[in-house]
C-alpha positions, 0 to 999 in steps of 0.5 A: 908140475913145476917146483920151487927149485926149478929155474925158468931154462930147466922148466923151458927145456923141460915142457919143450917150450911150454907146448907139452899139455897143449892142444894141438893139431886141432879137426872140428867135424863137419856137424860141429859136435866135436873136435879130434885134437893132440895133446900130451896128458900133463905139461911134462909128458913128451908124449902125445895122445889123441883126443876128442871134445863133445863140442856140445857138453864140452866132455873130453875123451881119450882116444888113443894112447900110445902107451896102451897100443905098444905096450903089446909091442916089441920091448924097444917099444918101452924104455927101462922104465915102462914108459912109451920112450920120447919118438913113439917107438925106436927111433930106429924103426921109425921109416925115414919119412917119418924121421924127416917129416919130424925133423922139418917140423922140429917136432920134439914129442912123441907119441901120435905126432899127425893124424888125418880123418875122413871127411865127417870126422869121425875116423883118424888114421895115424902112425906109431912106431912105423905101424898103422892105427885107425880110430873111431873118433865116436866109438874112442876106440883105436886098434892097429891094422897090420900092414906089410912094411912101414907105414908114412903118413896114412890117411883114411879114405873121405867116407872111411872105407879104406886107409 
């Protein structure tokens, strides 16, 4: 991650203050066997990712990556590069809820920013780019659910029958 080059105000800036790559946002569930949480996958990505640990055998798993559940976006979704850009999508197509939420917050990432789960843990709401996502945080799955309009911090019913 770092280089010998790099001065402590490039490597600062770079891993916004040395939080990229940390957990964060963390939900244990009820039951104690895991714990859903953010986190960027290295401490130079901006963008983050949902996450779950088997709270017994300490196994980690990728949840939901923002890279993968745009990549069928709109282009606006991708920077020249292919990579998700740093808000998780166009900022313009961000709703401005969202925009301010991220603001108030001095949220500097991207990617999945918030998330809520239902009572036992077990499902995660979350928006990416003014759209709907839930997760199965057993099943680490995750699939957009198509709404009308853009969507501002949902959250999933307490026994997950409805966002």
């Amino acid at each position: 991650m770092a280089r010998v080059s790099d001065t402590f105000p490039r490597q600062y800036a770079r891993t916004q203050r040395f939080t990229l790559g940390e957990p964060r946002n963390v939900t244990a569930s009820p039951d104690g066997l895991r714990a859903a949480f953010l986190r960027s996958k290295a401490g130079d990505d901006p963008v983050n990712c949902l996450w779950t640990q088997d709270l017994v055998g300490g196994a980690e798993r990728l949840v939901a990556d923002p890279r993968v559940l745009l990549a069928g976006g709109s282009s606006g979704d991708l920077d020249d590069t292919g990579d998700l850009d740093d808000t998780g999508g166009d900022p313009d197509e961000l709703p401005a809820e969202e925009r301010a939420r991220r603001e108030r917050m001095r949220e500097g990432a991207g990617g999945i920013t918030a998330y809520a789960t239902d009572l036992a843990a077990t499902v995660a709401a979350f928006t990416l780019a003014g759209r709907l996502f839930v997760a199965g945080l057993v099943s680490a799955t995750a699939r957009e659910l198509v709404v009308d309009g853009p969507v501002f911090d949902p959250h999933p019913d307490p026994l997950a029958h409805r966002v």
